[in-house]
C-alpha positions in Angstrom: 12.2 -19.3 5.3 8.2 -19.1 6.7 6.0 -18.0 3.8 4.3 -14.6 4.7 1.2 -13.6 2.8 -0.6 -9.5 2.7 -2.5 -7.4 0.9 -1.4 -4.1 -0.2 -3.8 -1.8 -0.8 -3.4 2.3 -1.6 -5.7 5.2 -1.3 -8.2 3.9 0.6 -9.4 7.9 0.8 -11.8 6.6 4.0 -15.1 9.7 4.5 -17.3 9.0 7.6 -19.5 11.3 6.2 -23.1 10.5 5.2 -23.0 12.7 2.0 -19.3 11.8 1.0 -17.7 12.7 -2.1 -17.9 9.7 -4.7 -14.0 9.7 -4.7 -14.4 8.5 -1.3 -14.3 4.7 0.0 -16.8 4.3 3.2 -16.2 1.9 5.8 -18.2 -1.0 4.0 -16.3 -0.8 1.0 -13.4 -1.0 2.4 -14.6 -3.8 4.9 -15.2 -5.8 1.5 -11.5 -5.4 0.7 -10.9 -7.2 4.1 -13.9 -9.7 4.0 -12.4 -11.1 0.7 -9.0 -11.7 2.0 -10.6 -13.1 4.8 -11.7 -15.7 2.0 -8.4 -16.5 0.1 -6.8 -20.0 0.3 -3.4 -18.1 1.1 -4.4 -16.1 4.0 -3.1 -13.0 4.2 -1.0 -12.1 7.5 -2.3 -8.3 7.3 -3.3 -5.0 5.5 -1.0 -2.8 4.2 -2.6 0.8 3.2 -0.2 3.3 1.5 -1.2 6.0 2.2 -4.4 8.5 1.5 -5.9 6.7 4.2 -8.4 9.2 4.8 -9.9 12.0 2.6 -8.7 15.1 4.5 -10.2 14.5 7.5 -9.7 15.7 11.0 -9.2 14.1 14.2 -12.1 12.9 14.9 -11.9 11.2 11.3 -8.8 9.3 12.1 -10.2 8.1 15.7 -13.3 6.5 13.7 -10.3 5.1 10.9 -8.8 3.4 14.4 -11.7 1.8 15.3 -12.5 0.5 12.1 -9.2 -0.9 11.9 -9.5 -2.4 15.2 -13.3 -4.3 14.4 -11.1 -5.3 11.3 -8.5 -6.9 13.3 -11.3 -8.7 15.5 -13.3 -9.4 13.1 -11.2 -11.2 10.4 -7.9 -11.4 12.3 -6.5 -9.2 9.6 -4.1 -6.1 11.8 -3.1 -2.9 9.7 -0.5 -1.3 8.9 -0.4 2.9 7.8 1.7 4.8 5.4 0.4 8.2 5.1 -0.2 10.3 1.7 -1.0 13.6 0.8 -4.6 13.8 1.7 -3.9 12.7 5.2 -3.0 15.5 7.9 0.1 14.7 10.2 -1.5 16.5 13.4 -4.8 15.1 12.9 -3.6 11.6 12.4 -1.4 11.5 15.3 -4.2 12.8 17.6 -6.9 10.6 16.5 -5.3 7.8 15.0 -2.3 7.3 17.5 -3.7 9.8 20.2 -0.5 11.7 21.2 -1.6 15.2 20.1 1.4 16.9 21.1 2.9 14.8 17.9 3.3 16.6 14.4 6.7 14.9 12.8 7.1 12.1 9.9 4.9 8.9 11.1 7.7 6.2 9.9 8.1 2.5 11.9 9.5 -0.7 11.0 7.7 -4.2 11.7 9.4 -7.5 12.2 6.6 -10.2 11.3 7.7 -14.1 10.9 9.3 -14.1 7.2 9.2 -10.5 6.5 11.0 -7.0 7.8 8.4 -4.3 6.9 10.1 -0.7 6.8 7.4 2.4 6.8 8.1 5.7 5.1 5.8 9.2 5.1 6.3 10.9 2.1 3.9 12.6 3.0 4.1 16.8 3.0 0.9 18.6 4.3 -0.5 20.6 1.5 1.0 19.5 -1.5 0.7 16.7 -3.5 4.0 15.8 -4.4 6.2 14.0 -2.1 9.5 14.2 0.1 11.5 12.1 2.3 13.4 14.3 4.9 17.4 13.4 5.9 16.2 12.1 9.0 13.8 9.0 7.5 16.6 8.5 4.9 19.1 8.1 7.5 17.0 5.7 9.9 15.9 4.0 6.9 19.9 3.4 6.3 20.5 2.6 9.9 17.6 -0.1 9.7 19.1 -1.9 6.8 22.2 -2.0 7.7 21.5 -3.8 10.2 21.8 -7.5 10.3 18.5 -9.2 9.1 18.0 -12.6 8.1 14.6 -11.9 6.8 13.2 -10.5 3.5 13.0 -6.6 3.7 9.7 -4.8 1.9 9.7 -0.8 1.8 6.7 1.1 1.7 5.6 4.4 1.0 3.1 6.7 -0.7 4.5 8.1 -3.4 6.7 6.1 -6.9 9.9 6.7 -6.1 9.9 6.3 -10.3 7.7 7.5 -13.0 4.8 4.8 -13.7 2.8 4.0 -16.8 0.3 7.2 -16.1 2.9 10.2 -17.8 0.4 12.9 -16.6 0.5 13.0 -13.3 4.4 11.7 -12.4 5.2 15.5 -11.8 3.4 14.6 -8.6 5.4 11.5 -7.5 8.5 11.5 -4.8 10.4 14.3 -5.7 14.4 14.2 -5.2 14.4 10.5 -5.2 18.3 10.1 -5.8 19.4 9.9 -2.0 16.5 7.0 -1.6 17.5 4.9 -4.4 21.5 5.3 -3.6 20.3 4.5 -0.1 18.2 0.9 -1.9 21.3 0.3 -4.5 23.4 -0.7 -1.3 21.6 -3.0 0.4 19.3 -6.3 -0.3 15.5 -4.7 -0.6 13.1 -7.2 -2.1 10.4 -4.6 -3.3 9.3 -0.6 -2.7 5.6 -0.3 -2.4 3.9 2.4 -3.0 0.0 4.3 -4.2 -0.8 7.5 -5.1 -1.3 6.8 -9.0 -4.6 4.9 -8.7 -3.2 2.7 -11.1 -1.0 -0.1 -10.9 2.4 -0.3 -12.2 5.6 -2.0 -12.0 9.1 -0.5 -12.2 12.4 -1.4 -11.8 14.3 1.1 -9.8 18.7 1.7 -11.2 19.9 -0.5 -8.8 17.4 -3.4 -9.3 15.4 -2.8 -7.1 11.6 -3.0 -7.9 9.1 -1.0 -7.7 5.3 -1.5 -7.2 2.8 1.0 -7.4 -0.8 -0.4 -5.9 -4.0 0.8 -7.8 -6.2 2.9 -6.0 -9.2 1.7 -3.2 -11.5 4.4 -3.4 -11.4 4.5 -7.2 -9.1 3.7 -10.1 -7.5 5.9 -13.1 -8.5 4.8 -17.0 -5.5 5.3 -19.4 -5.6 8.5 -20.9 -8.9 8.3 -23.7 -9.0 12.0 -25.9 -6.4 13.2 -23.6 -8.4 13.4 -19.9 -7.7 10.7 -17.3 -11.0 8.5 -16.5 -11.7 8.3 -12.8 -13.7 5.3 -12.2 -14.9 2.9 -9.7 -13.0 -0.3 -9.3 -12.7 -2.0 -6.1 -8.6 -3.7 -6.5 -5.9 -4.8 -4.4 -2.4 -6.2 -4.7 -1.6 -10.0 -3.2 1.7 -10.6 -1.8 3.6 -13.1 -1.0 7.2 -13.9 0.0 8.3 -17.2 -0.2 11.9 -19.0 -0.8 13.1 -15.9 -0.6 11.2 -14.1 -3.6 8.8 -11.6 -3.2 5.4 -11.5 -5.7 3.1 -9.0 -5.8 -0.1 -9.7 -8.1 -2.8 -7.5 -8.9 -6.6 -8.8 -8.6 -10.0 -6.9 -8.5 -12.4 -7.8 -5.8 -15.6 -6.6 -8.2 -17.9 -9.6 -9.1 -17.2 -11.5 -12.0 -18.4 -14.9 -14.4 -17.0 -18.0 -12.8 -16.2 -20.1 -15.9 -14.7 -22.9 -14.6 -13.1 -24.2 -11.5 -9.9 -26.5 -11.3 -8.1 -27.6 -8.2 -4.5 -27.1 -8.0 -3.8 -31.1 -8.6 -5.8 -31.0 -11.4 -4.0 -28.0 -12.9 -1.3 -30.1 -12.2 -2.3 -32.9 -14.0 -4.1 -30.8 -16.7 -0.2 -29.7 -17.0 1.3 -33.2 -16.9 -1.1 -34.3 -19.9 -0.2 -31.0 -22.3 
């Protein structure tokens, strides 16, 4: 089986706008997200963003997201892949962002890469925060993995289909998840990605299935401190990699930090070998 490398990254909450709110990501910081995985030894294959890709912006928003998406993909050979959240507007996005304005359903796709079977959900439901998935994603989702497959299958959406490590706020996760998770108990899934929290956190779903929930892009969520969530700036991403068969998914923060020490893989191999 070919080893596949991305990087999953969440609520990118993207603002073209000179005087953007400070919850909001512009185009150079996320273009540091892609410059450093332009960098790693284990190249990533592409960008996964689920969901809140842009801050409640309009068409025209979602035509300058393309773009910089596209001088992404030329710049650093790094294509993305959407899941859309509960900021993001389903008219909007499919006229700027995938230009048929006559569009306003669920934007869900599947993507067959060397390695890996990437299956797209929208949980997304204009105007409110929680989540849904409609009987007609959960029944193509069902058709598509049923479906004979040789390769590893990742599912992603926006919202935990399972409560994570931040209590407050799991009223506002993927509401009705039953029908999903029967639908993930059935068949071989090797992970459920998903953002919204701003916070990462893994689960494990009933039927073994887990669950990992990317920490936020634009800005990251303290633990609870005197009973108020902290909203602060941190720049992280999740790696992942599938490889004999086995999917990992590890947390890293791109911020700048004290290099201590440096040691090549054979000589943490040998390091090893001598303990």
């Amino acid at each position: 089986m070919e080893e596949v490398n991305f990087l999953h990254i969440s609520d990118t909450h993207l603002c073209f706008e000179e005087d953007r709110p400070s919850i909001c990501s512009s185009p150079e910081r996320l273009e540091r997200v892609y410059a450093a995985a332009s960098r790693l030894d284990a190249r990533p294959a592409f960008v996964l963003i689920t969901g809140d890709f842009v801050h409640e912006g309009d068409a025209a928003a979602y035509a300058a997201a393309k773009t910089f998406v596209e001088t992404m993909r030329q710049r650093y050979d790094l294509p993305t892949h959407v899941a859309l959240g509960n900021h993001d507007r389903h008219e909007a996005f499919y006229r700027g962002y995938c230009e048929t304005p006559a569009h306003t359903g669920p934007y869900y796709y599947k993507v067959k890469l060397p390695g890996l079977r990437l299956l797209v959900l929208d949980s997304a439901v204009d105007d409110q925060v929680p989540g849904r998935l409609d009987t007609e994603q959960l029944q193509w989702l069902e058709e598509q993995l049923k479906k004979s497959c040789p390769l590893p299958t990742v599912v992603a959406l926006h919202h935990p289909p399972c409560g994570t490590t931040v209590h407050a706020t799991n009223g506002n996760n993927l509401q009705q998840p039953d029908m999903f998770r029967h639908i993930l108990e059935r068949y071989p899934v090797k992970a459920v990605l998903a953002g919204h929290k701003h916070f990462a956190t893994a689960a494990m779903l009933p039927g073994g299935t887990p669950a990992y929930t990317g920490a936020g892009v634009a800005f990251a969520i303290d633990m609870l401190q005197g009973g108020a969530l902290n909203f602060v700036d941190g720049l992280q991403a999740q790696f992942c990699a599938v490889y004999d068969n086995e999917f990992y998914w590890s947390p890293f923060c791109l911020d700048e930090r004290t290099v201590l020490a440096r040691m090549t893989p054979r000589q943490m191999r040998e390091y090893h070998a001598e303990k």
